[in-house]
C-alpha positions in Angstrom: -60.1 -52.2 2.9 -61.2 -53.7 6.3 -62.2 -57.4 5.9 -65.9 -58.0 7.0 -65.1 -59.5 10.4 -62.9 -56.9 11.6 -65.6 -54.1 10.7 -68.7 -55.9 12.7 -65.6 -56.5 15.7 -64.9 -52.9 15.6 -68.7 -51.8 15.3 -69.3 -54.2 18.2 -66.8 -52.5 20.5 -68.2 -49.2 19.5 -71.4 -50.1 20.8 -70.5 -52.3 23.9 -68.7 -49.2 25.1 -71.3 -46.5 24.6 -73.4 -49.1 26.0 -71.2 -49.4 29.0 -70.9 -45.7 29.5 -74.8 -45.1 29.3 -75.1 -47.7 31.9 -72.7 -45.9 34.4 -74.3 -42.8 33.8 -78.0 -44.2 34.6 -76.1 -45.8 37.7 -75.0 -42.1 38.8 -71.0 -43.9 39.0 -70.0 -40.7 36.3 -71.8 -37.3 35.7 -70.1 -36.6 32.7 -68.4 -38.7 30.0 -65.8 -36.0 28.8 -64.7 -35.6 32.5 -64.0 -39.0 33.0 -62.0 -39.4 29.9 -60.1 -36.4 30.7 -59.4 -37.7 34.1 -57.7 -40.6 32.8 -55.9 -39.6 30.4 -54.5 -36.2 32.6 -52.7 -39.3 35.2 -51.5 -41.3 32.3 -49.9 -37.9 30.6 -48.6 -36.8 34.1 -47.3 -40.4 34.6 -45.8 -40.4 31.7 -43.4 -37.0 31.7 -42.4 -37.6 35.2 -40.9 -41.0 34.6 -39.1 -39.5 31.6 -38.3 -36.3 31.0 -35.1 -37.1 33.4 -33.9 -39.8 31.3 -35.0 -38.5 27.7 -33.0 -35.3 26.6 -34.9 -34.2 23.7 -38.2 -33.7 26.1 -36.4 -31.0 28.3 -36.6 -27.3 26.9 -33.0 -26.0 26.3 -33.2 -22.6 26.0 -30.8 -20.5 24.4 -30.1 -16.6 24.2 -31.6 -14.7 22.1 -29.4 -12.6 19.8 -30.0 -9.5 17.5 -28.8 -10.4 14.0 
């Protein structure tokens, strides 16, 4: 089980980042919460296969012929 203090630090973060996302929707800087973490994540994930699907062999599809057993 969690000790005390790192409960209230991860409820605290909890809230300072709803709070932060609230704000920038008030501010009109995002229109939609779900789009902006979608957003970031899609360039991480295409960041991510292009630098290594050439160097990592087991993320390349190998396909092999199907046969008739």
């Amino acid at each position: 089980m969690r000790a005390e203090a790192g409960v209230r630090n991860h409820v605290f973060a909890a809230l300072s980042g709803y709070i932060l996302l609230q704000k920038m929707l008030l501010a009109d800087h995002i229109t939609n919460i779900y789009a902006l973490h979608r957003d970031l994540f899609n360039g991480v994930i295409r960041q991510f296969i292009g630098q290594t699907t050439s160097t990592i062999k087991g993320l390349v599809p190998e396909f092999k012929p199907s046969y008739n057993a």
